[in-house]
N, C-alpha and C positions, 0 to 999 in steps of 0.2 A: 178618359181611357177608352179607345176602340176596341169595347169586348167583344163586336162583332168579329174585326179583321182575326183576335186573339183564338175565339172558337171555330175558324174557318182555316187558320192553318195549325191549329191541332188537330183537325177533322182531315187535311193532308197528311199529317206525321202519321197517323193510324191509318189511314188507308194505304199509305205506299211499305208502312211496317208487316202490314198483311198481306201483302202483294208478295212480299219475298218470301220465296221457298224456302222451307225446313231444310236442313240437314236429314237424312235417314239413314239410321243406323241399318246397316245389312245384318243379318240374321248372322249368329256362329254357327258357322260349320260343324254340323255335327260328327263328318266325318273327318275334319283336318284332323290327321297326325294318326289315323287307322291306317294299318296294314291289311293285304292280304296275308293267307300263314305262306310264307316263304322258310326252304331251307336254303339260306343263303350259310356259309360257312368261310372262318378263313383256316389258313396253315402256317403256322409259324415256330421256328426252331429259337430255341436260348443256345446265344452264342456268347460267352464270358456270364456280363450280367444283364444281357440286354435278350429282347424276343425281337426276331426279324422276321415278316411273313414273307414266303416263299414260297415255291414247288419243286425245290433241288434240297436234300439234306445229303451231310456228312452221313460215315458209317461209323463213328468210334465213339456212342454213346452221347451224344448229342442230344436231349430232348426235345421231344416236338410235344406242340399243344395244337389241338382241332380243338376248334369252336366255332358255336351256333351262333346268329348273330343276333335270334330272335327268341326272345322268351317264348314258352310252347309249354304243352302239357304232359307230351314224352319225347324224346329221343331217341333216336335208333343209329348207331353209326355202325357202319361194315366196313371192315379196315383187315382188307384180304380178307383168312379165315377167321378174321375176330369181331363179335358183337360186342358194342357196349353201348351203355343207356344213359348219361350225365350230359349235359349241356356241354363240359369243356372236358376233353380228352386229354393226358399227358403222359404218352409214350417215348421211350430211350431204344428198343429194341427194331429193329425191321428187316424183312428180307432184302438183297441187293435186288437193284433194278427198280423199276417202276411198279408203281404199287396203287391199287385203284381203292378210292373213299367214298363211299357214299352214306348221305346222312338222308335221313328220312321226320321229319317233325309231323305230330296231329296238337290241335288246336281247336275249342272250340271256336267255331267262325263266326264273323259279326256281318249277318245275312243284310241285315239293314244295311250297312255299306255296299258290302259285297254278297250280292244275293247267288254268284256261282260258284263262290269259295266252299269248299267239299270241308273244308280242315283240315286236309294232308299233303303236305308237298317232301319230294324228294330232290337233290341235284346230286352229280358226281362229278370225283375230277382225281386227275393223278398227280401225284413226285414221282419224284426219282431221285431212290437211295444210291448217293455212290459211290463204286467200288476204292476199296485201296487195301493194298495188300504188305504187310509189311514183313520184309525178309529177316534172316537169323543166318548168321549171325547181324544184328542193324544194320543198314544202311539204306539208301536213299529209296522211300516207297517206291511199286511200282503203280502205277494209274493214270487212269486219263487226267489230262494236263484241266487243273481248275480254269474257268472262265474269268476267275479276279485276279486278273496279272496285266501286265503289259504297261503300257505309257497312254499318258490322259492331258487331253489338253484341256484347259477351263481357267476358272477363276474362284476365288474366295468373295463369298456373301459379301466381308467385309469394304471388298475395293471390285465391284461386279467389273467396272472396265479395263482390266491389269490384269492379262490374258497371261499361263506358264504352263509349265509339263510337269507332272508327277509321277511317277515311273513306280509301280508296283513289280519287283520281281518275283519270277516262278515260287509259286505257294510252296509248292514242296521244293528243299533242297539238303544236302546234307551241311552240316556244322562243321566246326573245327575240329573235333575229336567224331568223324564221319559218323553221327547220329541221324535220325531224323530229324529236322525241324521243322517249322512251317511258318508260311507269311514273311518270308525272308527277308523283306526290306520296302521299303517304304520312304522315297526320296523326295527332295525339289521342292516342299512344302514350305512357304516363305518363314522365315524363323528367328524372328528378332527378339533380343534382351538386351540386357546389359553385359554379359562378356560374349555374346554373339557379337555385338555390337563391334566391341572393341578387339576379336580375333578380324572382322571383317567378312565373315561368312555367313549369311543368312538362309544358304540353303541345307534345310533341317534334315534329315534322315533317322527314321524310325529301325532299329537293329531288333534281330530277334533275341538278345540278352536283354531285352528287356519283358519282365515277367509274361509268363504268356498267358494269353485272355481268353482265345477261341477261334477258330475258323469253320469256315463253311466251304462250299463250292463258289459262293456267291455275297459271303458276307465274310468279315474279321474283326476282333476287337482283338488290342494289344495295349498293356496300360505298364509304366515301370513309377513305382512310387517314390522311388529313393534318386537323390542325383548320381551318376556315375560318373567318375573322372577315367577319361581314356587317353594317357600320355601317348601312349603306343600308337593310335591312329592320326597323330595331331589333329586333335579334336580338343577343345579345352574342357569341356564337362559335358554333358547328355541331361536336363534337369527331368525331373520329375513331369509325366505325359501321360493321358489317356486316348486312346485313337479308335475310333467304332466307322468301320466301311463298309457301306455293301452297292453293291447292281440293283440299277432299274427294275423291278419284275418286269417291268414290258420293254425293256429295252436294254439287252445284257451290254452295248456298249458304253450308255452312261453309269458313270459312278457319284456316288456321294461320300466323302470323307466326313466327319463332323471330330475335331481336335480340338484338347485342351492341354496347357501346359502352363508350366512355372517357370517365375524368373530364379536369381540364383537363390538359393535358399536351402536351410541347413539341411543335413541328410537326414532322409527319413521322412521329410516332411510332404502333404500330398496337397497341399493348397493349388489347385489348379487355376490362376487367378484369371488369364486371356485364352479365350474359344473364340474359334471361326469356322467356319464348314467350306470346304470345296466342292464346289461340281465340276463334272470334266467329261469329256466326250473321249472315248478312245480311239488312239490315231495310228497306233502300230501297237 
């Protein structure tokens, strides 16, 4: 056996093994995932059972919640002429019109990161509560016309290339026995089952007899749990639906639908078995 040749290419396997550079692990960051103190906040209103963030509320008891987005050591929010000191605000009441927020956070600050954070930050920013006024004896409010109406073209998540129009009529309108209603209808939303199927109409329409959920300026939910039979419209039945809409915040002519519904099924029952969301750009 050539134990020379054997100890001269083991003295290669060691030497080119020590030739290759290590791995080095980098230091952790001692400041990944530190903040400075920021009052960042948002605003958002419960609309049926859902919270939408916005900067437009209704005026008919409607709650809104402020909130801080940052843990902090106090709070200060100024909401018009009112102080208050909790991380999440949830106010039902407000003057009409525009109405200025400012939150104010202190924090001790973590100099080692940030060696010019003071520990106090403030930002402000406005809504607008808006008007509606409603007459007596009933009838149709008077106010400026909501921004959630009109006709939307888009598509459903489910089939993004199968472009149609959904048509939101005037928020406010009066009912059959000339009430107020609101969210009036809600049409063209594709809407297949089994006796959609077999009536041959697939385009769904949302009525406002069905239970009402909530509106906004800017958002609506409208849910009917039970099916409804409507001879009178030839329509063959309305199943069981929940529907939650609102606007872009940065871009009041996109909307988002997000619908569920049931095929037929006994009355009363709320299985909402098929959901699809629409988006849709507004075109008139």
């Amino acid at each position: 056996m050539n134990y020379f040749k054997i100890i001269t290419l083991f003295s290669f396997i060691l030497f080119f093994a020590n030739c290759n550079p290590k791995e080095e692990i980098a230091p952790e960051n001692p400041c990944g995932g530190q903040e400075e103190v920021k009052a960042d906040f948002v605003i958002e209103e419960l609309i049926g059972d859902r919270w939408f963030e916005g900067d437009t509320i209704a005026n008919y008891g409607n709650s809104v919640r402020f909130s801080a987005l940052q843990k902090a050591d106090s709070y200060t929010w100024i909401l018009g002429a009112e102080t208050l000191t909790t991380q999440s605000v949830i106010k039902s009441s407000f003057p009409l019109g525009w109405l200025d927020v400012k939150l104010i956070v202190k924090r001790i600050p973590n100099k080692t990161c940030f060696p010019f954070d003071d520990g106090i930050d403030s930002s402000e920013r406005k809504f607008y509560v808006w008007p509606v006024k409603f007459t007596l004896p009933p009838s149709a409010p008077i106010y400026p016309q909501y921004p959630i109406y009109g006709t939307y073209r888009g598509h459903n998540l489910s089939k993004p290339n199968l472009e149609f129009n959904v048509t939101l009529y005037d928020t406010f309108w009066k009912n059959g026995v000339d009430n107020p209603a609101y969210v009036g209808l809600v049409s063209g939303i594709p809407y297949v089952n089994s006796i959609w199927n077999k009536s041959g109409n697939n385009n769904y329409s949302f009525y406002d007899w069905c239970e009402y959920g909530g509106v906004s300026p800017k958002a609506f939910v409208m849910k009917n749990i039970a099916v409804l039979k409507l001879p009178n419209l030839n329509v063959p039945e309305i199943p069981a639906i929940k529907v939650y809409g609102w606007l872009d915040r940065k871009d009041i002519k996109k909307i988002t639908i997000e619908y569920s519904y049931a095929d037929t099924i006994p009355l009363g029952s709320s299985e909402l078995k098929f959901k699809d969301t629409y988006i849709g750009t507004k075109i008139y």
